[in-house]
N, CA, C and O atoms as a Maestro MAE file, in Angstrom:
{
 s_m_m2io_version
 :::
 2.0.0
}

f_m_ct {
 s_m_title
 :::
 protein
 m_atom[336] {
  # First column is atom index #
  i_m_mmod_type
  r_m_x_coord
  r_m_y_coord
  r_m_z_coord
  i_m_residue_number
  s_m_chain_name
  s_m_pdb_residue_name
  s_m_pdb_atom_name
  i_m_atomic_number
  :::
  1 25 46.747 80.099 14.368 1 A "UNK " " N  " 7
  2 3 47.419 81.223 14.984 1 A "UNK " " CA " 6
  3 2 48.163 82.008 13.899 1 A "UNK " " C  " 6
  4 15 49.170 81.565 13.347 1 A "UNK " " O  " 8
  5 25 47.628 83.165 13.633 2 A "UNK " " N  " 7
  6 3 48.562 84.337 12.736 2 A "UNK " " CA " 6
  7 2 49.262 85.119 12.973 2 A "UNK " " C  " 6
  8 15 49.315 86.055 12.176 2 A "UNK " " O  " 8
  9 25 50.089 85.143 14.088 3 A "UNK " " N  " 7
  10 3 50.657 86.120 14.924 3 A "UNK " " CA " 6
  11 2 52.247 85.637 14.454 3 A "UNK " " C  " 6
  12 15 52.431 84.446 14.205 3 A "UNK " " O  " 8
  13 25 53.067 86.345 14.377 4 A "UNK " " N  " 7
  14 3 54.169 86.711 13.713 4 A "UNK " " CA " 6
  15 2 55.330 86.366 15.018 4 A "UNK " " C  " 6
  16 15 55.163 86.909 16.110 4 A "UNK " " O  " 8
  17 25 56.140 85.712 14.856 5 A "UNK " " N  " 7
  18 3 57.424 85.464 16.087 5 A "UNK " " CA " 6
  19 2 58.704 86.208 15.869 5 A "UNK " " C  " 6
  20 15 59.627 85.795 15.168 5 A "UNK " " O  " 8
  21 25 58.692 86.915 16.280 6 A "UNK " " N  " 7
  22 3 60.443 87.880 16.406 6 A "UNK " " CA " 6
  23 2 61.267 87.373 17.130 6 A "UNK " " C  " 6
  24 15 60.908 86.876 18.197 6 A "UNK " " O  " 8
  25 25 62.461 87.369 16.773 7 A "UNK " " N  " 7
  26 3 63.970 86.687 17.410 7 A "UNK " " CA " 6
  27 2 64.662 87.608 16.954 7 A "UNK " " C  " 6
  28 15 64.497 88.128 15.850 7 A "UNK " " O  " 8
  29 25 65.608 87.929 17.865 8 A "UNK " " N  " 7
  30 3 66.881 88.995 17.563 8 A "UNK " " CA " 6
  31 2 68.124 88.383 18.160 8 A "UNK " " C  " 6
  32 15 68.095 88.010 19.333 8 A "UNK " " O  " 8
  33 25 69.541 88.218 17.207 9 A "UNK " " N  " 7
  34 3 70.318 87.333 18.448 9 A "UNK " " CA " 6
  35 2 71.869 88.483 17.860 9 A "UNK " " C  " 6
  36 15 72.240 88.662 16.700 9 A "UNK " " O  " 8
  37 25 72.301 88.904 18.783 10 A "UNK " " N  " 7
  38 3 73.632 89.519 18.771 10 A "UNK " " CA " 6
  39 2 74.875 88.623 19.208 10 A "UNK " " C  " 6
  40 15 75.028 88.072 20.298 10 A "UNK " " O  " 8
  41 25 75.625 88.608 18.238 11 A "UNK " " N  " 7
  42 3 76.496 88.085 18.384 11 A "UNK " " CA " 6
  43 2 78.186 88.568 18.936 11 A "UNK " " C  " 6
  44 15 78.836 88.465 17.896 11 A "UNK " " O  " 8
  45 25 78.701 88.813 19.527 12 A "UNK " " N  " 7
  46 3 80.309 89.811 19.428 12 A "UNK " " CA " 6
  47 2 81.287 88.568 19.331 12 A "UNK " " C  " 6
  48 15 81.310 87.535 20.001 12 A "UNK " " O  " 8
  49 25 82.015 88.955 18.381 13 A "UNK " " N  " 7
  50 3 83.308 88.210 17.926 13 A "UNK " " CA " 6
  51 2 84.919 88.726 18.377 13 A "UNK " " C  " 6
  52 15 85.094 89.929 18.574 13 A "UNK " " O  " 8
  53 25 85.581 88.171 18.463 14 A "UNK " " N  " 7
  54 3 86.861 88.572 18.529 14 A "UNK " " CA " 6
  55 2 87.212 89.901 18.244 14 A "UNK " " C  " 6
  56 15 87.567 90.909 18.855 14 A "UNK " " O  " 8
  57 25 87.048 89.641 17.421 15 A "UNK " " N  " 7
  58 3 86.984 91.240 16.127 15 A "UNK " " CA " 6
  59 2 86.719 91.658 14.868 15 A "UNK " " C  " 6
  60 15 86.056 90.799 14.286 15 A "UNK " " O  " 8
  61 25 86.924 92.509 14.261 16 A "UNK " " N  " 7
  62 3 86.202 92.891 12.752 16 A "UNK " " CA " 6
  63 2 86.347 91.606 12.325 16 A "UNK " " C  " 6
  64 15 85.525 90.689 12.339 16 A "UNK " " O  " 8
  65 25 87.591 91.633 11.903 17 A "UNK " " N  " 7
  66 3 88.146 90.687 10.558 17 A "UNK " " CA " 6
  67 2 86.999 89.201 10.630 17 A "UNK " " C  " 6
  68 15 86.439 88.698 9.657 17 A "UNK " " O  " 8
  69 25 86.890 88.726 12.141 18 A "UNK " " N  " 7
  70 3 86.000 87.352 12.397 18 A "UNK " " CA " 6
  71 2 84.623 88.062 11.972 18 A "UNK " " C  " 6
  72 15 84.206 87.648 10.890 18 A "UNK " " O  " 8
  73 25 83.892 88.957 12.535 19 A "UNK " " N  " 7
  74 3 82.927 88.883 12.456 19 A "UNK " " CA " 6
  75 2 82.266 89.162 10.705 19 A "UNK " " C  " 6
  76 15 81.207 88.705 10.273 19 A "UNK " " O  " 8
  77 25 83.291 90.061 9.922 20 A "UNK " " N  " 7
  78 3 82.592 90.148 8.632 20 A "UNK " " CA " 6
  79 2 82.988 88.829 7.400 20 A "UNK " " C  " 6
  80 15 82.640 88.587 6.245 20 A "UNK " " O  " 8
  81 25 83.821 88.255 8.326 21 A "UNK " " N  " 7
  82 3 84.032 86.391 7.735 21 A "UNK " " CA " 6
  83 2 82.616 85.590 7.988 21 A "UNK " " C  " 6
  84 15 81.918 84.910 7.235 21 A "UNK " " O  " 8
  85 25 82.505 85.923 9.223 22 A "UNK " " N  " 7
  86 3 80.743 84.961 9.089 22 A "UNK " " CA " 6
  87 2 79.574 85.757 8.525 22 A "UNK " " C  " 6
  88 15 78.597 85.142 8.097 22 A "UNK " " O  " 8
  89 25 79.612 87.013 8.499 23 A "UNK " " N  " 7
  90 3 78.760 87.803 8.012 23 A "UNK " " CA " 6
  91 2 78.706 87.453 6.232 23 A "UNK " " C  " 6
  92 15 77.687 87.311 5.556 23 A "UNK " " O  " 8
  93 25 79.791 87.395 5.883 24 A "UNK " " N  " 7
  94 3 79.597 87.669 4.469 24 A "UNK " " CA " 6
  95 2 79.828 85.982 4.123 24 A "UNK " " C  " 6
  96 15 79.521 85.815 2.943 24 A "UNK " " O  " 8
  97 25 80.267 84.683 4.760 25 A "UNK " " N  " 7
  98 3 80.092 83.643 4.743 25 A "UNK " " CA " 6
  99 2 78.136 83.314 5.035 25 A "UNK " " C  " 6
  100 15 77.574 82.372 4.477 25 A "UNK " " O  " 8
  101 25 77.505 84.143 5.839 26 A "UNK " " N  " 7
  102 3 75.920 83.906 5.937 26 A "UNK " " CA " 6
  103 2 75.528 84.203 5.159 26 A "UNK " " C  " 6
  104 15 74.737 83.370 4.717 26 A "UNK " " O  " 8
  105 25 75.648 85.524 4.288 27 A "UNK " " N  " 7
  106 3 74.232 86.889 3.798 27 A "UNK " " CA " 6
  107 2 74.417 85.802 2.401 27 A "UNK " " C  " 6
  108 15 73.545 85.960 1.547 27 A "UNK " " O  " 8
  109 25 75.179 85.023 2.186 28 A "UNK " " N  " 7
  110 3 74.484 84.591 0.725 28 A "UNK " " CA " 6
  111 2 73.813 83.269 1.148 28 A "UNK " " C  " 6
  112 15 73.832 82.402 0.274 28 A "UNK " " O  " 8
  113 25 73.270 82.967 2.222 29 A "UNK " " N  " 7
  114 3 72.446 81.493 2.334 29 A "UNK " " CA " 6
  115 2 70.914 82.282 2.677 29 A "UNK " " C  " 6
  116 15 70.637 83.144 3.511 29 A "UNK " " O  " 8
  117 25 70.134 81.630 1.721 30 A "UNK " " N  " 7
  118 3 68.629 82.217 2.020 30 A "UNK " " CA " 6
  119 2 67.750 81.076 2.568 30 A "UNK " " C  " 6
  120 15 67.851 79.907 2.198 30 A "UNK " " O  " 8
  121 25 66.805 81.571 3.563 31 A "UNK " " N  " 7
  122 3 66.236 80.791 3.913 31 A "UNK " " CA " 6
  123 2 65.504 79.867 3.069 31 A "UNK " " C  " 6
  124 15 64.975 80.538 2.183 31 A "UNK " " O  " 8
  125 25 65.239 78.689 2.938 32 A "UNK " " N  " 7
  126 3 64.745 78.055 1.906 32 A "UNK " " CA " 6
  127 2 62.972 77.998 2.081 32 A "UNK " " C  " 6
  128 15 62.291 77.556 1.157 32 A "UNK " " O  " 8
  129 25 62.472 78.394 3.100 33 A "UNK " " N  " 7
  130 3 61.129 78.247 3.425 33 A "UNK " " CA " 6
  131 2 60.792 80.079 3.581 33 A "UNK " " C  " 6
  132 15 60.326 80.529 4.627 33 A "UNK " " O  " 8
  133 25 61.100 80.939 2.423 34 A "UNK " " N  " 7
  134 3 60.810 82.765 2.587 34 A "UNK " " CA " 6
  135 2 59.338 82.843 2.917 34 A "UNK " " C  " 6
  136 15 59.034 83.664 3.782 34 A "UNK " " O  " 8
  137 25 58.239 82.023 2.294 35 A "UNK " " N  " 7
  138 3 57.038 82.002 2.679 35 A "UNK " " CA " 6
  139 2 56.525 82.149 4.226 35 A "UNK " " C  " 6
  140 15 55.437 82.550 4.639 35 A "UNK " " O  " 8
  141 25 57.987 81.567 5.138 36 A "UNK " " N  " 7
  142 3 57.152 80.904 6.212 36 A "UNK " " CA " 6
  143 2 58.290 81.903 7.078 36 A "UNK " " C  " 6
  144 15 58.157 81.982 8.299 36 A "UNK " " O  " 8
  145 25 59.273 82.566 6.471 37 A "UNK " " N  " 7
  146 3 60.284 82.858 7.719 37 A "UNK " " CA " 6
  147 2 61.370 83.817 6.803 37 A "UNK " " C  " 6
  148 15 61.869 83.597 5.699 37 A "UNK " " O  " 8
  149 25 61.515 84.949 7.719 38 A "UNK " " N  " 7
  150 3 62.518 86.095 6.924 38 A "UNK " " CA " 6
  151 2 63.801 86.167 8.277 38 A "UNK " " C  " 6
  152 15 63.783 86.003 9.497 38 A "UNK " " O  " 8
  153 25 64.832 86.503 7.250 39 A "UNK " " N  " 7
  154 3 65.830 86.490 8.148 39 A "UNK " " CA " 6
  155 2 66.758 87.809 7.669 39 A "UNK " " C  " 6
  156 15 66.622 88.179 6.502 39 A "UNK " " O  " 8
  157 25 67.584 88.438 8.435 40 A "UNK " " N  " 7
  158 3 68.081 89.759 8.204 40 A "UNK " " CA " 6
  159 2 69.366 89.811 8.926 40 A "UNK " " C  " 6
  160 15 69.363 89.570 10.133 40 A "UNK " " O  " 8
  161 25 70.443 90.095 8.326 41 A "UNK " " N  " 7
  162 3 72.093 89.667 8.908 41 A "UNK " " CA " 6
  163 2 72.210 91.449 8.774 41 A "UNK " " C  " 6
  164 15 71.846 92.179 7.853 41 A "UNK " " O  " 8
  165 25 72.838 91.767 10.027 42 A "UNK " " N  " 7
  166 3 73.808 93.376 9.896 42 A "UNK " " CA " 6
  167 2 74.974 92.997 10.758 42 A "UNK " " C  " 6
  168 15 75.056 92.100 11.598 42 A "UNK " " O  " 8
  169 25 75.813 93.834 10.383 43 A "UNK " " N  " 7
  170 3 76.936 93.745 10.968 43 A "UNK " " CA " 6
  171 2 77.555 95.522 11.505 43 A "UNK " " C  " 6
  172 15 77.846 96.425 10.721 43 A "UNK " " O  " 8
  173 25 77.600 95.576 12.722 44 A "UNK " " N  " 7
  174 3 77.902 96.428 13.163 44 A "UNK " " CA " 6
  175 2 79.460 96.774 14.022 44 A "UNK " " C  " 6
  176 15 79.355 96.919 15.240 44 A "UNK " " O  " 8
  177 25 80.888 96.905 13.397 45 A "UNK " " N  " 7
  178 3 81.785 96.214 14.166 45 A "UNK " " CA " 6
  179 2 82.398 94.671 14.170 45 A "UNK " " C  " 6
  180 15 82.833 93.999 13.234 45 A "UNK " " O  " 8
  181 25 82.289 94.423 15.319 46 A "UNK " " N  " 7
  182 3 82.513 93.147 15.739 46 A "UNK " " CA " 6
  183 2 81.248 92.444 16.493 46 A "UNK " " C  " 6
  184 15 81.367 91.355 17.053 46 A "UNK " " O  " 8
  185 25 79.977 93.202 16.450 47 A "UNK " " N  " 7
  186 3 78.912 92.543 16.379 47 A "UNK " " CA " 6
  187 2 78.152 91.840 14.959 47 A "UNK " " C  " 6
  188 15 78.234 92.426 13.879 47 A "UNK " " O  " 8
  189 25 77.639 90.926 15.055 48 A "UNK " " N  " 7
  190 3 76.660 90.596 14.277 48 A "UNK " " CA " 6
  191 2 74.926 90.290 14.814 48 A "UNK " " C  " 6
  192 15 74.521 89.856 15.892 48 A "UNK " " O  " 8
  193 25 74.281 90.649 13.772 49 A "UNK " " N  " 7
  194 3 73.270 90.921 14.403 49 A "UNK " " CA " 6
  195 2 72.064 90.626 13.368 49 A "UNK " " C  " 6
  196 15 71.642 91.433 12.540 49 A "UNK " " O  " 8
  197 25 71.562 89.222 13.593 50 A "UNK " " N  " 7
  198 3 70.639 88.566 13.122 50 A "UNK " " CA " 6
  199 2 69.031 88.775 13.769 50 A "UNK " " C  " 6
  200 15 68.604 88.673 14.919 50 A "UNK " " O  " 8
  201 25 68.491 89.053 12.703 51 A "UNK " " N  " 7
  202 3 66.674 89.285 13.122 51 A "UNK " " CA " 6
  203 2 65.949 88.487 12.713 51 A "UNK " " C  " 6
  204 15 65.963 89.048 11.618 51 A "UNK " " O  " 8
  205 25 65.461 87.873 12.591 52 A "UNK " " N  " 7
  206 3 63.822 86.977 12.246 52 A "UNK " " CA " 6
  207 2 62.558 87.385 12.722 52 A "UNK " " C  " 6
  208 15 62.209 88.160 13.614 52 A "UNK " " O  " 8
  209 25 61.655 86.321 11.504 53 A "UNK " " N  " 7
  210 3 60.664 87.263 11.381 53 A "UNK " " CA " 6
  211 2 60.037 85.716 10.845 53 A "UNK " " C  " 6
  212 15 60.257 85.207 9.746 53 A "UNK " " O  " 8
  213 25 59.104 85.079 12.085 54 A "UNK " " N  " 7
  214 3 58.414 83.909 11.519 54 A "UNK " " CA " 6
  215 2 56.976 83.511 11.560 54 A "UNK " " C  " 6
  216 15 56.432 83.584 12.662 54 A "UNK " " O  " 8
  217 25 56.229 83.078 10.481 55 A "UNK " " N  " 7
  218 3 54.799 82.299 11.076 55 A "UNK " " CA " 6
  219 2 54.874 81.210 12.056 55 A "UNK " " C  " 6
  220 15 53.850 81.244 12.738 55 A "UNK " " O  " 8
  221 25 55.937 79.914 12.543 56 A "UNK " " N  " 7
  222 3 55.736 79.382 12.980 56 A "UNK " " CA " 6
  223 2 57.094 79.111 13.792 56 A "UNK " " C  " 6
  224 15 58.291 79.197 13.520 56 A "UNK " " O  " 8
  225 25 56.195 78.669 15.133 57 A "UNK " " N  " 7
  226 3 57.906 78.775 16.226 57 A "UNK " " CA " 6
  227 2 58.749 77.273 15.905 57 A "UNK " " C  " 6
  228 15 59.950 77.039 16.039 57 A "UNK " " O  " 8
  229 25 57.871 76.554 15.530 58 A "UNK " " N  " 7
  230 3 59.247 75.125 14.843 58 A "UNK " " CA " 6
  231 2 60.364 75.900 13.429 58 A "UNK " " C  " 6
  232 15 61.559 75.665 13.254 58 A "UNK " " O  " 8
  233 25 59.635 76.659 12.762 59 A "UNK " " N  " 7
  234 3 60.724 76.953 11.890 59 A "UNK " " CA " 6
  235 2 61.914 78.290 12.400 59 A "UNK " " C  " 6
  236 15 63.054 78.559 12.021 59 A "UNK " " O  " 8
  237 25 60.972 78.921 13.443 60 A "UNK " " N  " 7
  238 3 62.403 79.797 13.832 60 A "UNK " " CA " 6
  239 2 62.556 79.273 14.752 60 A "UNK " " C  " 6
  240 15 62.569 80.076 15.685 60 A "UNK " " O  " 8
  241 25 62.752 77.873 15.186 61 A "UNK " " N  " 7
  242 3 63.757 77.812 16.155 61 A "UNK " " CA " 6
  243 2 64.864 76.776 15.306 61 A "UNK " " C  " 6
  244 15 66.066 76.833 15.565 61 A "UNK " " O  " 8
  245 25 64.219 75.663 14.082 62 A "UNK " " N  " 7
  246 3 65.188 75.145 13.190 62 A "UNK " " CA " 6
  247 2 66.005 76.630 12.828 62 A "UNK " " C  " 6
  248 15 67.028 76.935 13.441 62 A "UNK " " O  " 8
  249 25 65.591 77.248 12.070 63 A "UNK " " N  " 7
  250 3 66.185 78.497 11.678 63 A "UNK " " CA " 6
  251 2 67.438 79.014 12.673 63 A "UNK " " C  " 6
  252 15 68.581 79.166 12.243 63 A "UNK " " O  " 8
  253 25 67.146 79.198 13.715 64 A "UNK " " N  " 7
  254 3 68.393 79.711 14.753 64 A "UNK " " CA " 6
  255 2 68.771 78.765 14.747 64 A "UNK " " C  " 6
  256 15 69.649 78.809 13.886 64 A "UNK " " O  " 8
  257 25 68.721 77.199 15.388 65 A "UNK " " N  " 7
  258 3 69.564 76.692 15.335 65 A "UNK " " CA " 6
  259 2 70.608 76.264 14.124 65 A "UNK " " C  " 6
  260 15 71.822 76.069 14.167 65 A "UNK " " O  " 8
  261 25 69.655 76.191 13.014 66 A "UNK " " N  " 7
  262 3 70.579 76.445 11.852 66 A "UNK " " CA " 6
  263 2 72.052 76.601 11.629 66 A "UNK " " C  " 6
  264 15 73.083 75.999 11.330 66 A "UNK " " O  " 8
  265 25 71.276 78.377 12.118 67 A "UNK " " N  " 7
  266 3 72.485 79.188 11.376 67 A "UNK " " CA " 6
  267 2 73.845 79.168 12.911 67 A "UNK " " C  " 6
  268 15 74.943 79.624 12.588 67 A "UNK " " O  " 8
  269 25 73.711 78.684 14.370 68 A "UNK " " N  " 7
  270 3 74.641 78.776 15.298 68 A "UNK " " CA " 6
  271 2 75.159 78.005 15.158 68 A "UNK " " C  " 6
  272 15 76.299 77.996 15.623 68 A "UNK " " O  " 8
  273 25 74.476 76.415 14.149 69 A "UNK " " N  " 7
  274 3 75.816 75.440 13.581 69 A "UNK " " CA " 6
  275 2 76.639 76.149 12.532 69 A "UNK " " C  " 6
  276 15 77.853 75.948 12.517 69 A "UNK " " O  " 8
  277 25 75.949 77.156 11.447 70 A "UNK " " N  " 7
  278 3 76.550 77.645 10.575 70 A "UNK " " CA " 6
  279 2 78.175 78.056 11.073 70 A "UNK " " C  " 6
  280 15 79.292 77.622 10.794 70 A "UNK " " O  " 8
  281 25 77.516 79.383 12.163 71 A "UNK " " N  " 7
  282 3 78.464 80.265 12.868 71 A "UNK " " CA " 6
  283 2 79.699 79.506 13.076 71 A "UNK " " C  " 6
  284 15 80.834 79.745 12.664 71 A "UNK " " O  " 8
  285 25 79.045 78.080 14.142 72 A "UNK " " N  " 7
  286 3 79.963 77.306 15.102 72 A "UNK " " CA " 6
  287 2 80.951 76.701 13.819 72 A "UNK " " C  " 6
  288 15 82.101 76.453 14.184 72 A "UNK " " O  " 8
  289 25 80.739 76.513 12.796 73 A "UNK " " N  " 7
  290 3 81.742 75.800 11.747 73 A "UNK " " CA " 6
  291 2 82.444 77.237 11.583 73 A "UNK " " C  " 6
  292 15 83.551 77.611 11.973 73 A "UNK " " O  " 8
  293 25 81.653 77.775 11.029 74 A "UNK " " N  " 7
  294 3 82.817 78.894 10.342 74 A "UNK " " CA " 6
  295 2 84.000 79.146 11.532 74 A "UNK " " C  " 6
  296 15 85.116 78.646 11.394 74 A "UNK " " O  " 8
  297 25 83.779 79.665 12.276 75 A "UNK " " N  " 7
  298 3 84.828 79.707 13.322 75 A "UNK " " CA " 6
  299 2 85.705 78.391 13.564 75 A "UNK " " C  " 6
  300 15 86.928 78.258 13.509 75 A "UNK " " O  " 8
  301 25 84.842 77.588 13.811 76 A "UNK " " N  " 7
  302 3 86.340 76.300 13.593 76 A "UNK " " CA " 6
  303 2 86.953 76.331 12.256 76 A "UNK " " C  " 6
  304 15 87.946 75.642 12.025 76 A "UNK " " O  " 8
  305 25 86.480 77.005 11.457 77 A "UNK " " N  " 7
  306 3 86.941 76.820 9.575 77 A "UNK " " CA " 6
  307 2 88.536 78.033 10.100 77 A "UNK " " C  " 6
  308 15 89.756 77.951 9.962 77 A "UNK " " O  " 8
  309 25 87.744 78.866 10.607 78 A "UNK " " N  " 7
  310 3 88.771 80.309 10.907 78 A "UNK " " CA " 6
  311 2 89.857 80.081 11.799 78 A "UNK " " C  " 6
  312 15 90.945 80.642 11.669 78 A "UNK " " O  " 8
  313 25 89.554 79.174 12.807 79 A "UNK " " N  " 7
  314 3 90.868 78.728 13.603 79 A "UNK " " CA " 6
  315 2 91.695 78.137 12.852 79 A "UNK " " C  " 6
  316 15 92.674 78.752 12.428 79 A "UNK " " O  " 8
  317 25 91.426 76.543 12.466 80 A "UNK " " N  " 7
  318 3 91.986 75.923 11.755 80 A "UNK " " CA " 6
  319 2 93.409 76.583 10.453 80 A "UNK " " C  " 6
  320 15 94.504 76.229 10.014 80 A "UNK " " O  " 8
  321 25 92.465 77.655 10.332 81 A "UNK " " N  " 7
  322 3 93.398 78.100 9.368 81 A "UNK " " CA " 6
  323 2 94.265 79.368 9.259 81 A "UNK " " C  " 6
  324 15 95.249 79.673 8.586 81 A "UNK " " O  " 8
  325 25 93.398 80.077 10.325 82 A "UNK " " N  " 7
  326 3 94.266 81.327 10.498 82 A "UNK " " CA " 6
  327 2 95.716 81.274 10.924 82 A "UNK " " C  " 6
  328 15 96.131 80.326 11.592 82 A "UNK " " O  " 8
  329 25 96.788 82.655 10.409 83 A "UNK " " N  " 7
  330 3 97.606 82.231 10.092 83 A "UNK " " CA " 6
  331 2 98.315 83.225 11.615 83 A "UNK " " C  " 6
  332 15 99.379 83.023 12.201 83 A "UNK " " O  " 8
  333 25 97.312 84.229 11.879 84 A "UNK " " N  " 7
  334 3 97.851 85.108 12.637 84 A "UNK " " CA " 6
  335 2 97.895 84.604 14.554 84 A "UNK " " C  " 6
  336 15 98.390 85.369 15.382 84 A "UNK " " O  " 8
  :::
 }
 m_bond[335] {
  # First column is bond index #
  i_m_from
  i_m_to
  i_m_order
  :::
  1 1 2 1
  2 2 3 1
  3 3 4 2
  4 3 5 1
  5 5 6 1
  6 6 7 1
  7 7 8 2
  8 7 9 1
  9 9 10 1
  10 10 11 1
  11 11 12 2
  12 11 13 1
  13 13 14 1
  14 14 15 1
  15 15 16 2
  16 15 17 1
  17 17 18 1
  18 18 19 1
  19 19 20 2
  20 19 21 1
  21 21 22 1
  22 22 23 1
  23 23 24 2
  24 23 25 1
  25 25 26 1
  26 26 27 1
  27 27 28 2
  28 27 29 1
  29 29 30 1
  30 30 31 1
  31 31 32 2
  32 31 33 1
  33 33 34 1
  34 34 35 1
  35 35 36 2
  36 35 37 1
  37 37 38 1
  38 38 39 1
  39 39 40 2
  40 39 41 1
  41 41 42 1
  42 42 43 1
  43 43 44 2
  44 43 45 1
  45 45 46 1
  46 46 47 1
  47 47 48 2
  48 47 49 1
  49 49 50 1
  50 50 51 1
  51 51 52 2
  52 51 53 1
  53 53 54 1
  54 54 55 1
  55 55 56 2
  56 55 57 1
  57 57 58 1
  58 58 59 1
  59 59 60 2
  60 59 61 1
  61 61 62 1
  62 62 63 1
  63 63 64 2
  64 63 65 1
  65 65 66 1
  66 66 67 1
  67 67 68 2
  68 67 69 1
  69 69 70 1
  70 70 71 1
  71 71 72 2
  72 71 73 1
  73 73 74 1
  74 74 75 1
  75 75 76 2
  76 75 77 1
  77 77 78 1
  78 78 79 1
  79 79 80 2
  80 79 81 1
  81 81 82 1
  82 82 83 1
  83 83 84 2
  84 83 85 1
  85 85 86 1
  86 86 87 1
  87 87 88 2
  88 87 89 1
  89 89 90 1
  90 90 91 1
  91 91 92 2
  92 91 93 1
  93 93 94 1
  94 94 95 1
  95 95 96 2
  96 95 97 1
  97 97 98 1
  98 98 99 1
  99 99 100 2
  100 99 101 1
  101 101 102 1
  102 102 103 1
  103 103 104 2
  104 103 105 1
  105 105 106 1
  106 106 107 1
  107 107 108 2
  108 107 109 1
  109 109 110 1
  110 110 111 1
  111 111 112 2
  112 111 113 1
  113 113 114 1
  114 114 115 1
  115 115 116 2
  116 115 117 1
  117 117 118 1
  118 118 119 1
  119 119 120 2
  120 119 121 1
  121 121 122 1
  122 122 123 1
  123 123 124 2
  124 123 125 1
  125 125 126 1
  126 126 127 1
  127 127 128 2
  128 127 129 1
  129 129 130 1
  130 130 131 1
  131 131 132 2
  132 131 133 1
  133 133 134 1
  134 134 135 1
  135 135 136 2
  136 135 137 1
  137 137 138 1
  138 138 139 1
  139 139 140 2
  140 139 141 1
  141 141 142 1
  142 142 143 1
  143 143 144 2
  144 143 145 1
  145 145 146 1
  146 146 147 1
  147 147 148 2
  148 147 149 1
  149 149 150 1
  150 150 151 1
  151 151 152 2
  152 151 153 1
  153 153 154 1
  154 154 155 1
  155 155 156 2
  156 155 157 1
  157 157 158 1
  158 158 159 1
  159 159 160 2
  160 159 161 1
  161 161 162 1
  162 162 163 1
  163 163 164 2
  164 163 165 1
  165 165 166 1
  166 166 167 1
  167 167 168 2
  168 167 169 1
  169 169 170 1
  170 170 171 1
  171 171 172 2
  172 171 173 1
  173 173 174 1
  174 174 175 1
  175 175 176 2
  176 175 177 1
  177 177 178 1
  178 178 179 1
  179 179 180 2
  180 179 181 1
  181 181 182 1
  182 182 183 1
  183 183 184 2
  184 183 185 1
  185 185 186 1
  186 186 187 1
  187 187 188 2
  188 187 189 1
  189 189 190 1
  190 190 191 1
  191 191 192 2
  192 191 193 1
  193 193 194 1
  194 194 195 1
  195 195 196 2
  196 195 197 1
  197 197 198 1
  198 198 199 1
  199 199 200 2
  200 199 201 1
  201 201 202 1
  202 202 203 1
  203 203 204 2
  204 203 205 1
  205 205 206 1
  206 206 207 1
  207 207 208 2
  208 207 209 1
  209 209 210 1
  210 210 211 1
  211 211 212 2
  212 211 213 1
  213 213 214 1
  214 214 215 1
  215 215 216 2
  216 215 217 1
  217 217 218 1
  218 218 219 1
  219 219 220 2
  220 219 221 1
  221 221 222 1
  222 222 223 1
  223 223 224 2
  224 223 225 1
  225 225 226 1
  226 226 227 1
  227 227 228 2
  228 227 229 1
  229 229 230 1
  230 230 231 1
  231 231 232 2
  232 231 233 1
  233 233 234 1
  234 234 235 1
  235 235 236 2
  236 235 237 1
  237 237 238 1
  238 238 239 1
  239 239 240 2
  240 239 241 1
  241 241 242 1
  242 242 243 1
  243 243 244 2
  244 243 245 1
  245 245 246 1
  246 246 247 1
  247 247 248 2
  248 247 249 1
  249 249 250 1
  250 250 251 1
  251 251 252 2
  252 251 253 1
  253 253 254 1
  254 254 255 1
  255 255 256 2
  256 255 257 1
  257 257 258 1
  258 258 259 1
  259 259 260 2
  260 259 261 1
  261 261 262 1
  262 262 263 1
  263 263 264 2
  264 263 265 1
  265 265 266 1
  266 266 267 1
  267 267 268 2
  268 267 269 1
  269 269 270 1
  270 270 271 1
  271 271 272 2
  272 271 273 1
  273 273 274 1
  274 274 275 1
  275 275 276 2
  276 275 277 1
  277 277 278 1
  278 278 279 1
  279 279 280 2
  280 279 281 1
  281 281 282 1
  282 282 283 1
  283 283 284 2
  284 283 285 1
  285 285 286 1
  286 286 287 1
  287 287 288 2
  288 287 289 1
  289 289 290 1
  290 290 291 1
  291 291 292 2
  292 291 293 1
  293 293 294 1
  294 294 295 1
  295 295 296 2
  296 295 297 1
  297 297 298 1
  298 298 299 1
  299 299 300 2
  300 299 301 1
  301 301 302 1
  302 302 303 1
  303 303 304 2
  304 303 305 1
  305 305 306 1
  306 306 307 1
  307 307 308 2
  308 307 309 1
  309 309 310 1
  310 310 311 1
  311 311 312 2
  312 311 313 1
  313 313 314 1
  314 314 315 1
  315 315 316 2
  316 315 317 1
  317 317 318 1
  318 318 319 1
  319 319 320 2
  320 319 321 1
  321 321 322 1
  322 322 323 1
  323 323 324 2
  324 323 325 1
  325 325 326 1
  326 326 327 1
  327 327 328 2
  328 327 329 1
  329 329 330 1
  330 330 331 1
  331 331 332 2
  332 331 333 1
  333 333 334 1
  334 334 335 1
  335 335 336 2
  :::
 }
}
């Protein structure tokens, strides 16, 4: 099968300040399998807004789940420590 799998997942955060903390905590992790799976972070606001782009549906769904443990830490990283 050569057919290409698209995923789009929007995220809304609290607000700016959270959302360009996970944004710019993601955009430097690259997928380690680029051959098999592209991934694309924007940030619009207090949205974030992740795209994929895969040959195979086991790696974009490791892939999303991935990165919503990523998310799910950073935000406990951001509670934990925020001061406001």
């Amino acid at each position: 099968m050569n057919d290409i799998l698209n995923a789009q997942l929007t995220i809304p955060f609290a607000n700016e300040k959270h959302a360009k903390i996970v944004y710019e905590t993601l955009r430097v992790d690259q997928e380690p399998r680029k051959n098999l799976i592209q991934r694309q972070l924007s940030l619009q606001s207090n949205l974030l807004i992740i795209n994929w782009s895969a040959k195979e549906s086991r790696i974009l769904r490791v892939s999303c789940q991935s990165i919503l443990e990523h998310i799910n830490s950073i935000l406990n990283t951001i509670q934990a420590f925020e001061l406001d």
